[in-house]
C-alpha positions, 0 to 999 in steps of 0.5 A: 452502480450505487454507492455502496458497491463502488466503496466495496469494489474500491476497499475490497482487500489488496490481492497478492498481485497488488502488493509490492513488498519493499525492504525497510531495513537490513541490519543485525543478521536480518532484513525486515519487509513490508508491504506496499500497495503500487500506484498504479494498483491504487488507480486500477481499483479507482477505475474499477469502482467509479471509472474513469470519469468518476475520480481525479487527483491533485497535487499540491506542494506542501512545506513543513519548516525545512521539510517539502513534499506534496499533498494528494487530493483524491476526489471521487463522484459520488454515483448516486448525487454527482457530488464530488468528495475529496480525501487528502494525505501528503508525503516528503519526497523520498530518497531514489526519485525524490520527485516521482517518489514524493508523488507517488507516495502521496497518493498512495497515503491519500487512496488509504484515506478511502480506505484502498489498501488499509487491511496492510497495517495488520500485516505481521512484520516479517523478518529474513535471516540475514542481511538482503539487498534483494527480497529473495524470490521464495520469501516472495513466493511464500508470502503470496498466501497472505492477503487470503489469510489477511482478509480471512481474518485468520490468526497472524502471529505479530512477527513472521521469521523465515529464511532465504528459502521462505521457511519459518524460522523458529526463535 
């Protein structure tokens, strides 16, 4: 496989199945969601792109005056030199699992500096009518559709409000 192509297997936009959709905030009367690209999908779509032998990720811990995290370094082979490159990013431990989580976060950042999952800061903000511990399930059913639109380059408003049922709320 060329150069070319795996980059394009690996940066292809994120399916709905490669999307987790976590709540950033519930306050106010309203619960406010994001998306999130998986770890393990940011490891599918590397062996997808250069197998299985053709990347590998290292941790390093990091500090920042009192703050600790860990810094992800993805490297991947180059198919057509047999060069190794390496992209990094870092992340604080997080609050459940600070360790695993901390991790997992980095490599999630390190895998948007190859560019895997970057198209998700042009998603809309969406924002549910009342205070949620869970994303009700019909939200989650009716934002399935958007990556498609995402990738399409469709016009998204800058803020997508529904309620429990996943219908559109007008403000």
């Amino acid at each position: 496989m060329q150069a070319q192509e795996a980059l394009a297997r690996l940066t292809r936009p994120l399916s709905a199945e490669e999307i987790e959709w976590k709540i950033i905030s519930s306050k106010g009367g309203t619960t406010t969601i994001a998306p999130f690209i998986d770890a393990r999908a940011v490891m599918s779509r590397l062996d997808e792109a250069f197998g299985p032998f053709g990347w590998q990720v290292r941790y390093t811990p990091a500090q920042v005056g009192n703050e600790h995290g860990v810094i992800a370094a993805i490297a991947i082979k180059n198919p057509e030199t047999g060069e190794w490159v390496e992209k990094q990013d870092g992340s604080g431990a997080t609050d459940m699992e600070p360790f695993k989580g901390g991790i997992s976060g980095a490599l999630k950042r390190a895998a948007v500096a190859w560019g895997i999952g970057r198209e998700l800061y042009r998603y809309p903000r969406v924002v549910i009518e009342g205070e949620h511990r869970y994303i009700p399930f019909k939200v989650l059913e009716r934002l399935k559709g958007l990556p498609d639109a995402v990738a399409a380059g469709k016009p998204l408003p800058e803020v997508v409000r529904l309620n429990a049922n996943g219908e559109t709320v007008k403000r």
